[in-house]
mmCIF file of the C-alpha atoms, coordinates in Angstrom:
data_MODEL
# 
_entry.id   MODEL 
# 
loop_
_atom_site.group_PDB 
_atom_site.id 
_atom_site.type_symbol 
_atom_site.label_atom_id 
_atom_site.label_alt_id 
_atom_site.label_comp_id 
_atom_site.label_asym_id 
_atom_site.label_entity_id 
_atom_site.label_seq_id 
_atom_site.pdbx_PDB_ins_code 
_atom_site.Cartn_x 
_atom_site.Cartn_y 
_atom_site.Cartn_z 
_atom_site.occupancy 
_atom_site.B_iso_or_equiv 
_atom_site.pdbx_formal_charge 
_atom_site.auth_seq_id 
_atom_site.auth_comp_id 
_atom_site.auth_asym_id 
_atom_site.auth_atom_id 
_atom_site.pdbx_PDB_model_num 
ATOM 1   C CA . UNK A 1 1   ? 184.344 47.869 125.327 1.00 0.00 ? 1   UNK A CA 1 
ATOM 2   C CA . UNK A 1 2   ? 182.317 49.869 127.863 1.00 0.00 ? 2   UNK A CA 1 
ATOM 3   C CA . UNK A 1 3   ? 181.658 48.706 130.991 1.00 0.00 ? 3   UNK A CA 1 
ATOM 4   C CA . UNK A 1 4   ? 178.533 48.957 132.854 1.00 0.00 ? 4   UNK A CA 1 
ATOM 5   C CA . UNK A 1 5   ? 177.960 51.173 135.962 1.00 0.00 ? 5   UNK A CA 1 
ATOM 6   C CA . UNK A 1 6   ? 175.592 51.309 138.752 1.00 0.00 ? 6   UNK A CA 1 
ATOM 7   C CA . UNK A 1 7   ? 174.531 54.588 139.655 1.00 0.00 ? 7   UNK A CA 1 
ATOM 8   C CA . UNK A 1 8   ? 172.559 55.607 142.631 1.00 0.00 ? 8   UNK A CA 1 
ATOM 9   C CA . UNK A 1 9   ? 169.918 58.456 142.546 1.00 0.00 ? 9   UNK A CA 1 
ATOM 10  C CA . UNK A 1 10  ? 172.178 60.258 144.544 1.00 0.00 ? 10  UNK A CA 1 
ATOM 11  C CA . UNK A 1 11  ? 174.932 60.340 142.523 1.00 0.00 ? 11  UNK A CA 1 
ATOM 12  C CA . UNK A 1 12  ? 172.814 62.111 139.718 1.00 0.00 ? 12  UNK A CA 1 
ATOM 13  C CA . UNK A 1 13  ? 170.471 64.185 141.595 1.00 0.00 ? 13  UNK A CA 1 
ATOM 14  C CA . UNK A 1 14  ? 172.431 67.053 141.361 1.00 0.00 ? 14  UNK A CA 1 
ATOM 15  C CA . UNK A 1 15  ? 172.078 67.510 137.974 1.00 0.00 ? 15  UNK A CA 1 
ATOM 16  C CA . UNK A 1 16  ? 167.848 68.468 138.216 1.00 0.00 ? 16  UNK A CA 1 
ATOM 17  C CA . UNK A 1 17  ? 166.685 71.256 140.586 1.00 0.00 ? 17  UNK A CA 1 
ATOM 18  C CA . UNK A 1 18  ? 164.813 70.558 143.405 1.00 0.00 ? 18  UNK A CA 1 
ATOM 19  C CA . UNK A 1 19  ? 161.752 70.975 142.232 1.00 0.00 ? 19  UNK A CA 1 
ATOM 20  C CA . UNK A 1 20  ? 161.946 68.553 140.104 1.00 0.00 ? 20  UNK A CA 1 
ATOM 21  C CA . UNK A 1 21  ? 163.484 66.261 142.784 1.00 0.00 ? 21  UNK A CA 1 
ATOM 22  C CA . UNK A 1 22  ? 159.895 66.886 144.818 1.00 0.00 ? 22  UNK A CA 1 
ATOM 23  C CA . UNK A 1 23  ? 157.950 66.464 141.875 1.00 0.00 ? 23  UNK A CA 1 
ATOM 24  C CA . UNK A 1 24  ? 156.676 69.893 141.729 1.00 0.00 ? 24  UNK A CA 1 
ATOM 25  C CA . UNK A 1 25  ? 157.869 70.010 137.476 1.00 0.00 ? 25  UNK A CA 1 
ATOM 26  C CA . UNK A 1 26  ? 158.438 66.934 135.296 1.00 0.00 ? 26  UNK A CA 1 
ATOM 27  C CA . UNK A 1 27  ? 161.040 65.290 133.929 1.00 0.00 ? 27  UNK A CA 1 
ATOM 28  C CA . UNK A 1 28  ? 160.566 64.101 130.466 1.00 0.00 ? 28  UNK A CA 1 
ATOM 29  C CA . UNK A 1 29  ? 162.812 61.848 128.295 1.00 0.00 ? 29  UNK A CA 1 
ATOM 30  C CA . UNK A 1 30  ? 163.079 63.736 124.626 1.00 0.00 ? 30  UNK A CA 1 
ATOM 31  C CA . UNK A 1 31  ? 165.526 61.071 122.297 1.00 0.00 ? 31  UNK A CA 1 
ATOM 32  C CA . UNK A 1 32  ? 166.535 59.517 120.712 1.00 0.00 ? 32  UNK A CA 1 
ATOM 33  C CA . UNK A 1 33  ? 164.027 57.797 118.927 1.00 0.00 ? 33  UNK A CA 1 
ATOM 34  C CA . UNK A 1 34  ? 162.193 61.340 118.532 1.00 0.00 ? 34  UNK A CA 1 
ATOM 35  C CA . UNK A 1 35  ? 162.450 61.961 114.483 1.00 0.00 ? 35  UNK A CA 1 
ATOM 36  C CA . UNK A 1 36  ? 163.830 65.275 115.235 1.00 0.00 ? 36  UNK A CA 1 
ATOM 37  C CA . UNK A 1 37  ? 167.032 63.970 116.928 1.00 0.00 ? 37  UNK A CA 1 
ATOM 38  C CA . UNK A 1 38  ? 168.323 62.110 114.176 1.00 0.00 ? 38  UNK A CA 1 
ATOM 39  C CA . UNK A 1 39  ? 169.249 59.363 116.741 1.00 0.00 ? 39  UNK A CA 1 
ATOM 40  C CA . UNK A 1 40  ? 172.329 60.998 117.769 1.00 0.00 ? 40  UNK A CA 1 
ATOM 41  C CA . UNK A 1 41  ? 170.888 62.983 120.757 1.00 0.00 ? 41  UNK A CA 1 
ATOM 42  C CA . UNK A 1 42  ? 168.600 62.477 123.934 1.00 0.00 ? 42  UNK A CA 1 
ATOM 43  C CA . UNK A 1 43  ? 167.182 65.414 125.783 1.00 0.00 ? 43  UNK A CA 1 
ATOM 44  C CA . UNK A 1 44  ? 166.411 65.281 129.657 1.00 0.00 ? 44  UNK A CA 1 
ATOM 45  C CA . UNK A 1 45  ? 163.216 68.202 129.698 1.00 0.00 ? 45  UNK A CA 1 
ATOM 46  C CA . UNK A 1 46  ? 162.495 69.377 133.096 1.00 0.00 ? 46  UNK A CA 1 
ATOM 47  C CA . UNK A 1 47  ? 158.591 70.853 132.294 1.00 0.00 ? 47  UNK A CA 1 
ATOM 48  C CA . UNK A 1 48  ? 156.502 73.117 134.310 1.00 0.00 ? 48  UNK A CA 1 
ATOM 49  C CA . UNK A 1 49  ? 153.507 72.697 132.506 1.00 0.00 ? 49  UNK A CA 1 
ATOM 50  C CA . UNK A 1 50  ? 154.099 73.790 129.236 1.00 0.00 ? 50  UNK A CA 1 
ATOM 51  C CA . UNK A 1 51  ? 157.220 75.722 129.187 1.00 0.00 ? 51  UNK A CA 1 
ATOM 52  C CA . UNK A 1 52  ? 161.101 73.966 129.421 1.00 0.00 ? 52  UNK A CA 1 
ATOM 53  C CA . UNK A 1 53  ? 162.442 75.308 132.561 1.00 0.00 ? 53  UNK A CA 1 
ATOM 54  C CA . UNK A 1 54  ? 165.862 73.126 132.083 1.00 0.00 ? 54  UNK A CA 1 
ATOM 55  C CA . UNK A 1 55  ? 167.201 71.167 129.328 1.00 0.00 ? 55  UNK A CA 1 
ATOM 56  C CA . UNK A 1 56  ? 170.451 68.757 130.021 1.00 0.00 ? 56  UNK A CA 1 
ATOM 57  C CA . UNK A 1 57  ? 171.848 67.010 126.395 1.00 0.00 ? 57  UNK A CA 1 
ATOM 58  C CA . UNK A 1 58  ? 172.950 63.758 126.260 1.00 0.00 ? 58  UNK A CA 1 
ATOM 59  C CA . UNK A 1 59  ? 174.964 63.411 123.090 1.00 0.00 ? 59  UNK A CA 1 
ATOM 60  C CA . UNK A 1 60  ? 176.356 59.787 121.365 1.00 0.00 ? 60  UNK A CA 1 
ATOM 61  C CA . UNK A 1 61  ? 173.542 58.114 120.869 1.00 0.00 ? 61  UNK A CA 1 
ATOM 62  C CA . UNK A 1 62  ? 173.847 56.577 117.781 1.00 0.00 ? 62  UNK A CA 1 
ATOM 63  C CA . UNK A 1 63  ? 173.529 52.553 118.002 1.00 0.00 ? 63  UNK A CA 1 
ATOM 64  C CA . UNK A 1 64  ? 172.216 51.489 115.163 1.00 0.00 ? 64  UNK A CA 1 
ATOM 65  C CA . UNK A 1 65  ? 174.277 48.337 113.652 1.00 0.00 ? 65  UNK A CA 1 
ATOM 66  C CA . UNK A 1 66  ? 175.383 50.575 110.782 1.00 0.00 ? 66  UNK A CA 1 
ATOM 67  C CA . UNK A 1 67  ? 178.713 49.539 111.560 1.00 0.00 ? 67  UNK A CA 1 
ATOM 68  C CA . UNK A 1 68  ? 178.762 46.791 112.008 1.00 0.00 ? 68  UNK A CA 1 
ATOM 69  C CA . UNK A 1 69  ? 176.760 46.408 109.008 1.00 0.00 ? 69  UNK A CA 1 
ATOM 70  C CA . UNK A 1 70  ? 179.900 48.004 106.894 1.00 0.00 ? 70  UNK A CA 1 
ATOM 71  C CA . UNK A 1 71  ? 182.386 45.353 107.851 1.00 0.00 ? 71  UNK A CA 1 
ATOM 72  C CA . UNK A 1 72  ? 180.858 43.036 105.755 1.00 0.00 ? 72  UNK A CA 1 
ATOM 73  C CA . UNK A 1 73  ? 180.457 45.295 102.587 1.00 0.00 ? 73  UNK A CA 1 
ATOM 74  C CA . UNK A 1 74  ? 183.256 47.080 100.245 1.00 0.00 ? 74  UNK A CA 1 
ATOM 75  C CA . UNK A 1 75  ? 184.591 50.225 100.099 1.00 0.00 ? 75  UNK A CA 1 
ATOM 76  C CA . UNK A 1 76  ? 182.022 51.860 97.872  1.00 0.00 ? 76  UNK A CA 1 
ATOM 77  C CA . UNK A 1 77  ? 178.764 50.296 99.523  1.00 0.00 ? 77  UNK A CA 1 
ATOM 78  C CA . UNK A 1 78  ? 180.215 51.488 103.032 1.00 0.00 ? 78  UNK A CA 1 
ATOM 79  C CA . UNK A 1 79  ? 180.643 54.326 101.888 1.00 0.00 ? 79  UNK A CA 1 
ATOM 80  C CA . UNK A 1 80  ? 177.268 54.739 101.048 1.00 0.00 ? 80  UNK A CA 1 
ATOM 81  C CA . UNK A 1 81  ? 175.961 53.671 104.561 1.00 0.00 ? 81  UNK A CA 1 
ATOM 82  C CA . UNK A 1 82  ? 178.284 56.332 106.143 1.00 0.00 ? 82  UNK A CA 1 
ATOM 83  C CA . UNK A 1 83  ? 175.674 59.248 105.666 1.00 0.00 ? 83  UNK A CA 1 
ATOM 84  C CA . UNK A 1 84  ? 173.445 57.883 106.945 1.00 0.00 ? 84  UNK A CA 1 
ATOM 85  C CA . UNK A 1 85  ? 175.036 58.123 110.781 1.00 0.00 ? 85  UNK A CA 1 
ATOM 86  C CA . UNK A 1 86  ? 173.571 61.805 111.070 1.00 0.00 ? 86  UNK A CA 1 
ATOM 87  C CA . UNK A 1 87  ? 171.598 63.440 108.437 1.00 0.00 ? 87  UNK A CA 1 
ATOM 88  C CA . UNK A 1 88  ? 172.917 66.374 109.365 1.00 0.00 ? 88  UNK A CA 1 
ATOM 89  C CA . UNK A 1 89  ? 176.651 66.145 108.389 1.00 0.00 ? 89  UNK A CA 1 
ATOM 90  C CA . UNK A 1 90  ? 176.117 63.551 105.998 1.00 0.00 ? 90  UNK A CA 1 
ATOM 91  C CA . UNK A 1 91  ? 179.105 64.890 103.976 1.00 0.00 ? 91  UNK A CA 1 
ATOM 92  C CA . UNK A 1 92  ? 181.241 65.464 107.020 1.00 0.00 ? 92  UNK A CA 1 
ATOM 93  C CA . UNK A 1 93  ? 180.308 61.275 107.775 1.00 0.00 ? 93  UNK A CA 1 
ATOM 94  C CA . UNK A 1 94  ? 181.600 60.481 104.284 1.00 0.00 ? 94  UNK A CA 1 
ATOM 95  C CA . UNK A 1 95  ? 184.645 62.507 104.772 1.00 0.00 ? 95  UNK A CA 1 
ATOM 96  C CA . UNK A 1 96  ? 186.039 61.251 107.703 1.00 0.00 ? 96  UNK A CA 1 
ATOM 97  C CA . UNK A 1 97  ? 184.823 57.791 106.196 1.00 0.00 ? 97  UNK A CA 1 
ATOM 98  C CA . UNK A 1 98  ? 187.336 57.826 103.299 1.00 0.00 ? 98  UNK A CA 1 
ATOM 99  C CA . UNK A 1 99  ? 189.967 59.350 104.958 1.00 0.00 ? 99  UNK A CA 1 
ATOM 100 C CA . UNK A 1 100 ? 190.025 56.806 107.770 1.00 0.00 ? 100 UNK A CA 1 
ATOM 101 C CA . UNK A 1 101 ? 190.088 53.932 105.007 1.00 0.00 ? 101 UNK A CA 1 
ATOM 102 C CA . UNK A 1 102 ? 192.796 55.782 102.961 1.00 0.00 ? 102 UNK A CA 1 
ATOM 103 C CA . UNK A 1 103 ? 195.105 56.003 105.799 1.00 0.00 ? 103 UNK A CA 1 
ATOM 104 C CA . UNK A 1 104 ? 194.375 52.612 106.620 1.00 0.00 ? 104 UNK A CA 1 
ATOM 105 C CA . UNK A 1 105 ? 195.370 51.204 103.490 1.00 0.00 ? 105 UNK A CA 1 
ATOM 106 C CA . UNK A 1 106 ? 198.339 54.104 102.865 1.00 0.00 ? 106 UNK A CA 1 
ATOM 107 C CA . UNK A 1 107 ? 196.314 55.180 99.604  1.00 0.00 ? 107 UNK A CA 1 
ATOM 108 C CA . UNK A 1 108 ? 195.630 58.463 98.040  1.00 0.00 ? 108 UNK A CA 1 
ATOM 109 C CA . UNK A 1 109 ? 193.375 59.438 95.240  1.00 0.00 ? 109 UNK A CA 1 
ATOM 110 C CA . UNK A 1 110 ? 195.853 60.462 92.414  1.00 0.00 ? 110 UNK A CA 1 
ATOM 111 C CA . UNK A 1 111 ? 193.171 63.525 91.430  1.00 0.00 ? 111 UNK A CA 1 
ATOM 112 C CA . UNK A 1 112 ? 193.575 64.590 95.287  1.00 0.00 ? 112 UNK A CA 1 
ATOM 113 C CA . UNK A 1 113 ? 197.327 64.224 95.006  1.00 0.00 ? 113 UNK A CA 1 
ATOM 114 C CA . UNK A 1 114 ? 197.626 66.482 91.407  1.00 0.00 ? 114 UNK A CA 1 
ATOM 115 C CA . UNK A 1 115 ? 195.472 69.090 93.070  1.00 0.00 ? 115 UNK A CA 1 
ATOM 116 C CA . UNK A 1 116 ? 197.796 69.568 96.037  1.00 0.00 ? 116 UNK A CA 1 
ATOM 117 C CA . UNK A 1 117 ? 200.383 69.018 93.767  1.00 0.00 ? 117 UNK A CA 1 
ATOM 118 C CA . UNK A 1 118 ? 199.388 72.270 91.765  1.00 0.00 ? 118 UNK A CA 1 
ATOM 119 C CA . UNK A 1 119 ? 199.420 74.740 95.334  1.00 0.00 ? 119 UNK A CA 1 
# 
């Protein structure tokens, strides 16, 4: 489990210029409830006026009780739920889905194991 942290404006200051430090540009929170983030990213914008002058990424978020909605369902119906972690990979999600579960329970598709079979 993670643990909180208390961080001090100084101990993150150096990751905006100084401008934006005296509040000559703005600093605007992009994610990751924007629909264009998928919920997996979140987007620190430093703006002077209209144009992006720095952009810092914040990657993992994703907290969306999908799994912890999955524990409760079975193999197929999680399955399901898996794509829906980041629209863009969805097939990547489902991948790494059944291969987790299959080496979990020590179990291999027998089509899988006739086509490597045939190499």
């Amino acid at each position: 489990m993670t643990q909180l942290q208390e961080v001090s404006v100084d101990d993150i200051k150096h990751l905006v210029s100084e401008r934006a430090q005296t509040g000559e540009t703005m600093l605007l929170n992009m994610g990751p409830q924007h629909p264009s983030t998928h919920g997996v990213l979140r987007l620190l914008l430093e703006l002077d006026g209209e144009i992006v002058v720095n952009c810092l990424p914040d990657i993992g978020y994703l907290h969306t009780g999908i799994e912890k909605n999955m524990e409760a369902k079975t193999y197929q119906k999680a399955e399901v739920m898996s794509d829906r972690l980041d629209y863009m990979n969805t097939v990547g999600n489902n991948l790494a889905f059944c291969m987790a579960v299959e080496k979990l329970v020590d179990w291999m598709c027998r089509r899988v194991h006739k086509l490597y079979a045939s190499f």
